[in-house]
N, C-alpha and C positions, 0 to 999 in steps of 0.2 A: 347314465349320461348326466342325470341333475347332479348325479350323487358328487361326480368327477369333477363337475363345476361348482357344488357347494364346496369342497374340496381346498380346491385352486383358488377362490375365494376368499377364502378363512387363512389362507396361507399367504394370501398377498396381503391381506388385513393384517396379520401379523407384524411381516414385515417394515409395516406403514408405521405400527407403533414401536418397532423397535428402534428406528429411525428418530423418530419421535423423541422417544424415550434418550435418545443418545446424542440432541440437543446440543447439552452442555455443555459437551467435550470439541464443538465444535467451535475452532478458531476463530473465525469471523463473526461468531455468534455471542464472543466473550470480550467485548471493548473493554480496553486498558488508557485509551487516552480520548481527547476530546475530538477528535477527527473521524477515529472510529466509531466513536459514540452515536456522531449525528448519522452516519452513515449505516449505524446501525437499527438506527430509529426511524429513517426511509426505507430501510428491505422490512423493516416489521410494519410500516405503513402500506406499503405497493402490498404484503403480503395479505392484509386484513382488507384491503380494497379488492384483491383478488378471490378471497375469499368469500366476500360479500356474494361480490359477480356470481361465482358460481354458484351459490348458492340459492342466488334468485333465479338464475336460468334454471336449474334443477326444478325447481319448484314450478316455474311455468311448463316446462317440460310435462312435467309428470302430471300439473292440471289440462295440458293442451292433450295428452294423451286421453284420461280419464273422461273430459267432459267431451270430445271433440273424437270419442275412437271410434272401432269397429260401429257396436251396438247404437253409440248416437251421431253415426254420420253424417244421418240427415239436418240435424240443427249446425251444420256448419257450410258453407260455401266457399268453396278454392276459388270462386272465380270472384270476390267480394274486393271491390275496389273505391277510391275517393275517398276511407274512411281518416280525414282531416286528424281527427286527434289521436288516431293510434300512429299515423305519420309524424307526426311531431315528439311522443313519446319516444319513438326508437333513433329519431334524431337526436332529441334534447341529451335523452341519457349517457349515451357514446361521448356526446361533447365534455358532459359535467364529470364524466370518468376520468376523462384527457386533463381537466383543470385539476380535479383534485389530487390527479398525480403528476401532473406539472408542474403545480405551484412547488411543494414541497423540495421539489429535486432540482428545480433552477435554483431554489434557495440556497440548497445544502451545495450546490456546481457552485456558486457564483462566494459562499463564505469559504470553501477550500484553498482559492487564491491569495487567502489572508493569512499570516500565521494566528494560533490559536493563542488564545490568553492564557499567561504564565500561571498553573497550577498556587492558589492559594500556599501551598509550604515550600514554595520558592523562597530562595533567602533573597531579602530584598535586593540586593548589590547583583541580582538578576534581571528585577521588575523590569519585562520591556524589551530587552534582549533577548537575541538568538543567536544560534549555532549552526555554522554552515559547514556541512559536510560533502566534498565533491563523491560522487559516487560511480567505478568505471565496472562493468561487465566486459567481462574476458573468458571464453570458453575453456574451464568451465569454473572458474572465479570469481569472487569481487571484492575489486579495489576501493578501500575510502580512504580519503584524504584530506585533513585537519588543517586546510589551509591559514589561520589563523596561530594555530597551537606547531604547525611546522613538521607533522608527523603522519604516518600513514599504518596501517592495518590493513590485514590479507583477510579473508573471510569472517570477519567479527568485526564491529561496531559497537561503542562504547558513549554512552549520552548521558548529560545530566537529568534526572528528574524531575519534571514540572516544567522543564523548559522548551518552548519553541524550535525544534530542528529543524532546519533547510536542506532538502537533500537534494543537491544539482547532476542531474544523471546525464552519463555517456555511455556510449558502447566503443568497444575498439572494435569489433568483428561482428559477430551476429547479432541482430537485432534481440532483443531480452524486456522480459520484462521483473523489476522492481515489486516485492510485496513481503509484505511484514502485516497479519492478516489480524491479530492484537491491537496494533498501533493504525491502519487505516488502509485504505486500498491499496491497489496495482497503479502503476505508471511507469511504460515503456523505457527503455534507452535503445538508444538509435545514436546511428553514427551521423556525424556531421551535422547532429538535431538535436542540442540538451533540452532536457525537461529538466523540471523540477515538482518538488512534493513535499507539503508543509508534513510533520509528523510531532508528535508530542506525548511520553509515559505519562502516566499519573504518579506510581510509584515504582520504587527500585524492583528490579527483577529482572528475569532472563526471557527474552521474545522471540521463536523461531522467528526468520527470515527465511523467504527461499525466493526461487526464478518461478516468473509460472508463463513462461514463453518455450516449448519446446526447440532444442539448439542444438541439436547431437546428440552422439551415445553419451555424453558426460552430465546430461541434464539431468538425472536422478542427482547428482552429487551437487548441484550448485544448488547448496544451503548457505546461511549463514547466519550470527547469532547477533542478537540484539540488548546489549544488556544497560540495564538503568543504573543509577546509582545517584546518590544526591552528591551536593558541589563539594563536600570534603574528601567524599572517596573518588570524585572524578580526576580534582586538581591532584591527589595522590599518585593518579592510575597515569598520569601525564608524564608529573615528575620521573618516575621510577622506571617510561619508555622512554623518555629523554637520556636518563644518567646509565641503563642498563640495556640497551636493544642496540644492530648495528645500525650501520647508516645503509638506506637504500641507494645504490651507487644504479646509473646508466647499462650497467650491463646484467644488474640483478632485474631490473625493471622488465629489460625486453624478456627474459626466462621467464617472466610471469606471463607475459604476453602470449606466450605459446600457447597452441591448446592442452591443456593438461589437468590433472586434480591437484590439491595442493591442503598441508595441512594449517589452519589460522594460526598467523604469526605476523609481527608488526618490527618498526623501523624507525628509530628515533630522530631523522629526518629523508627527504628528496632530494632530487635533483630541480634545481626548478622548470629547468626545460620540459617535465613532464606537464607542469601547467596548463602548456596548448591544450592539452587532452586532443591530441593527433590521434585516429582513426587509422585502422591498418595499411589502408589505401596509401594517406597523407605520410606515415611512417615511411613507408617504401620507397616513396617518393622522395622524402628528406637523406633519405639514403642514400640515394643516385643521384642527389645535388640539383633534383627538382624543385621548383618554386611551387610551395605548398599554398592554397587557397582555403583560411578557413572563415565557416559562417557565423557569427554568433548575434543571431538574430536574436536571442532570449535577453540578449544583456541592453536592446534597445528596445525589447515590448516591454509594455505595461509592467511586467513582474520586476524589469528594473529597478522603474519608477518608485514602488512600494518599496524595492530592499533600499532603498535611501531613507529612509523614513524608520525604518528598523537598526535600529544600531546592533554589530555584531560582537558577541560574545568572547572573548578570547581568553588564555590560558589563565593573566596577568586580573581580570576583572573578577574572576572566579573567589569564592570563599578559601583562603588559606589556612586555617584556621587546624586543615589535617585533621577530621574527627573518623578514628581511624575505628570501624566496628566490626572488623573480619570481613567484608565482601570482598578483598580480596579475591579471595577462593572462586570468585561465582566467575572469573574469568576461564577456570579450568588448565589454568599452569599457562596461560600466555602471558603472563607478565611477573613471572616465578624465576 
């Protein structure tokens, strides 16, 4: 029986270091930009405060065993009550647990409403600007939309390096959630409820995206890809959807809108009626020559207030300049 249990033991200890050991390859453990970063720097605080924790209760444990067991019973009393300063000990500590991981996390809650400061190898004609990209979940899809630049993309997204993204989320249909796990948390899209999510690379490269909201049989497939690139090869990657992709017309939009998979592929402009970002409901509605009701609370909270204060980045302010170093390629033939 010990033997089965030293066993079972040695094998979960294993485990524990193989885990361990395999760290690095873990996504959310490998920040790429400053949103991540800090966000990564409160799970390894909450995780070394936890740590602590148990640490010390282990340790009391196993002296409240030792000094206080079978063999020395007698020097202990269950029924031992009034003692003032072990009362305030187990009160005090609970509380300074609570500060020391509160402080930190209202911090890192309260600077995510900001966008991040533009990566030092930003080309100046950036400093200060952002990029606002509307972002739609559609089962089992996602739509972005380069409201500025006049263009949209089907499961890929395309960002400049160092610079501040905005990313204004809707859902048309089932509620989803938003994460790109490199570049910074999760944030929901919901219908009739945009959010949004500051995000920002450090440098160029390619960033899973995926859903991490279960949504149907299609929710294995709603990935998408996340690629950096600095402002020569962005303002390139524009041009080349503008003068070579079709146009998204009204009747290609709604086919996206169905549930289905789809493979990434982009559109050298909209319609602009898709703008509303109308919700299945609200579609339907608009269909049958119902008077559609939409909320856009976000555009009158606080997070308004701020995008006035940030000037938006668009095609035209972008470096021209076409320094062209093969990243191309890193799109994978959407824009070939």
């Amino acid at each position: 029986m010990k033997k089965s249990f030293k066993i079972k033991l040695l094998g979960a200890l294993a485990l524990l270091l193989f885990a361990l050991t395999g760290c690095s390859n873990v996504a959310v453990l490998n920040p790429q930009g400053p949103v991540a970063r800090d966000q990564y720097h409160l799970i390894v605080w909450s995780l070394i405060m936890m740590s602590l924790i148990l640490a010390v209760v282990l340790i009391i444990f196993i002296y409240v065993l030792v000094r206080f067991g079978r063999k020395n019973s007698k020097a202990h009393d269950p029924n031992d009550t009034g003692n003032l300063k072990l009362e305030m000990v187990w009160i005090l500590i609970p509380v300074l647990i609570c500060i020391a991981l509160a402080v930190p996390t209202i911090k890192v809650l309260w600077g995510l409403e900001n966008p991040p400061e533009a990566a030092a190898k930003a080309p100046d004609s950036l400093s200060g600007k952002t990029l606002t990209i509307d972002v739609t979940s559609v089962q089992w899809k996602w739509l972005f939309r380069y409201p500025e630049q006049n263009i949209e993309t089907v499961n890929y997204v395309v960002i400049p390096e160092g610079v501040p993204v905005k990313f204004r989320l809707h859902a048309y249909d089932a509620m989803n959630a938003f994460w790109v796990p490199e570049l910074g948390g999760q944030q929901y899209t919901m219908t009739d409820m945009p959010m949004q999510l500051w995000l920002q690379a450090d440098k160029a490269g390619r960033y899973e995206g995926r859903s991490s909201n279960f949504s149907g049989r299609g929710f294995a497939h709603m990935n998408f890809q996340v690629l950096a690139k600095n402002s020569g090869d962005f303002d390139h990657w524009v041009s080349n959807i503008k003068e070579n992709k079709p146009t998204l017309t009204m009747d290609k939009y709604k086919e996206l809108l169905k549930p289905s998979t789809v493979e990434p592929t982009e559109f050298s402009s909209y319609p602009k009626e898709i703008e509303k970002n109308l919700n299945k409901a609200q579609m339907e509605q608009q269909e049958k020559g119902e008077p559609v009701e939409q909320r856009h609370w976000m555009d009158n909270h606080h997070h308004g207030d701020k995008e006035e204060n940030h000037e938006e980045m668009d095609h035209g302010d972008m470096d021209m300049s076409g320094h062209e170093n093969g990243h191309d390629g890193e799109e994978g033939g959407h824009d070939q």
